[in-house]
N, C-alpha and C positions, 0 to 999 in steps of 0.2 A: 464938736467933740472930734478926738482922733483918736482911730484904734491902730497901736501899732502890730503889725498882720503878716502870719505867714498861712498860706489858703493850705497845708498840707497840716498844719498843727491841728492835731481834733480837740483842744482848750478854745483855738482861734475859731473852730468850726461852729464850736459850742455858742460862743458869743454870737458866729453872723445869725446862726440858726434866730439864736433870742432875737438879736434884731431884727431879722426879715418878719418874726412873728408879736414885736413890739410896734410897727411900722415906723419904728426910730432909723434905717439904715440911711435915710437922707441927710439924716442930721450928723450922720460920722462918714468923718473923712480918711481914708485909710492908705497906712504910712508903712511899706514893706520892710520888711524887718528882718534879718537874718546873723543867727552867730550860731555856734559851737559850745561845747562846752569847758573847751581850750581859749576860745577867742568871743569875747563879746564886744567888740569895737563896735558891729554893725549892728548892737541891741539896744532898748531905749534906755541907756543904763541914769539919762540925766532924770528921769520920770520915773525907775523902776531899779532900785539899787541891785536888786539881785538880779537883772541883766534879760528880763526873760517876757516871754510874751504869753499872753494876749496882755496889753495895759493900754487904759482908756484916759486920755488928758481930756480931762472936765473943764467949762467954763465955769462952773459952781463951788470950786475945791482943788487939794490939788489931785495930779493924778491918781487913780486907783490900780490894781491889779492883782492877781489870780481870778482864773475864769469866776470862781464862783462869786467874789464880792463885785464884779463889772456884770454879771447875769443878774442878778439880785438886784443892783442897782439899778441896770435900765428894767428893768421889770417894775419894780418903785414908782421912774420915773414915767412909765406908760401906763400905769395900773391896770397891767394886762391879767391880772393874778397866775403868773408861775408859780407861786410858793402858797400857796390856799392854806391858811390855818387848820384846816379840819385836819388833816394832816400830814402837819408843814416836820413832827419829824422823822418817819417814814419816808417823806420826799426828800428832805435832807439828808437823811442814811443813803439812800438808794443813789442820792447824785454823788454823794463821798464815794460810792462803791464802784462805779462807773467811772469817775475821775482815778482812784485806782488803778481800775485795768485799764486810761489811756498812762497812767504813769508808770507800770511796770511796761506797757509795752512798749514805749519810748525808750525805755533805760535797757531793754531790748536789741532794740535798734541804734541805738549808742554806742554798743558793745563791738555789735558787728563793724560797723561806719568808721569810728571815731578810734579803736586799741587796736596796736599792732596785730594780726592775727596769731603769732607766739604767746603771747598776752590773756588772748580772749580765754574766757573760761565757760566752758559749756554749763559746770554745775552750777554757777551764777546764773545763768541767762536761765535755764531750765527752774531755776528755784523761782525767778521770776514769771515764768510760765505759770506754772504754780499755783502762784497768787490771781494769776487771772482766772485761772480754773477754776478755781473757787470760787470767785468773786461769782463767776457765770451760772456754777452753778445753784449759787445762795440766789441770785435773780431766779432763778426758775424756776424755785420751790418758794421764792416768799413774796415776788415781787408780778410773778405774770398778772394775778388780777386787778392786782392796780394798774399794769400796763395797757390793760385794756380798756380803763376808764377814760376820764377825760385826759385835756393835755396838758403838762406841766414841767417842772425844767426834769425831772427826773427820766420823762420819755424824752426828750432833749438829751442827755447825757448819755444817757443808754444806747440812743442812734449814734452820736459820736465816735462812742468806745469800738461800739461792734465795727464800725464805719473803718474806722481807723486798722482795728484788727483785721478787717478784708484789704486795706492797703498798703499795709506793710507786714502782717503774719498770715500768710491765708493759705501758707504750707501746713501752718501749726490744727488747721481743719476743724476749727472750734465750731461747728454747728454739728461734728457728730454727737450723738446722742442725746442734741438740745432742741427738739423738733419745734415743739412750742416754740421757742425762745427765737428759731430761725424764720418758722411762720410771721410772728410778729413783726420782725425785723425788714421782712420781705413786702412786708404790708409798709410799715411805717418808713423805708425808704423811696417810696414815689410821694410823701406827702411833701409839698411847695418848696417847704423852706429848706427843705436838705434837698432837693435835687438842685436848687440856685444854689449851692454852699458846694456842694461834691467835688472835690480837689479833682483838678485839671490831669 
């Protein structure tokens, strides 16, 4: 298999996470990948029409991609149970929710990077904010005791997001008034497979 990879995307982080906890990472061979969202020359666009990463070229089919169907899959294919039926759609909301706030927070980051700064528009980025506010703080009134259970892609996802919002919004100080939700986080960022994964 080949995952096409960039070590600072929390979707790319997501997959290595699954894999290091799949013990599939041997079996993928990883193809650096970078574009814009002006320029995708250097994205897998011959595997991945919409240009964009994490996508995983399979010996069994053809390629797949978005984080969630390459998670799901190698989870499948290792029968590590990330996605537990008991319930698998509570853990699927919760990984939509999570996926989320790394997708407004990217489109964040886009803004500032990518638009003129005459251009940029604060009440855009701020509405995007937002969305992650909420998303954090729907985790923390619905989702902490599951967080606390065992492991599955949704505490996956969750490490990502926040991960990602400590490496690129950590002005935006999203642990005020999430005490829980930081505990947690503080806890779940020394486990194995996110400190092998932690963008350089």
């Amino acid at each position: 298999m080949q995952l096409f990879h960039s070590p600072t995307s929390p979707f790319v982080r997501k997959v290595m996470v699954v894999l290091h906890e799949t013990g599939l990472l041997d079996q993928v061979e990883l193809i650096k990948a970078a574009g814009t969202p002006f320029d995708a020359s250097q994205m897998p666009t011959a595997h991945n029409p919409l240009g964009k990463i994490p996508t995983l070229s399979r010996p069994d089919g053809p390629a797949i991609y978005d984080s969630r169907v390459i998670c799901r899959y190698l989870d499948n294919k290792a029968g590590t149970n990330l996605y537990p039926e008991r319930a698998i759609w509570d853990i699927l909301t919760l990984e939509a929710t999570a996926d989320g706030i790394m997708d407004a927070a990217i489109l964040m980051s886009y803004e500032a990077r990518y638009r003129p700064e005459n251009m940029q528009s604060a009440d855009w980025v701020n509405g995007q904010w937002d969305k992650i506010s909420r998303a954090l703080d729907a985790i923390t009134t619905r989702w902490m005791s599951h967080l606390a259970g065992p492991l599955d892609i949704g505490h996956i996802a969750v490490g990502c997001a926040l991960g990602y919002l400590d490496l690129g919004h950590d002005d935006r100080k999203w642990r005020k008034t999430r005490d829980a939700l930081d505990d947690w986080f503080a806890e779940f960022s020394t486990h194995s497979a996110m400190l092998k994964t932690e963008p350089a």
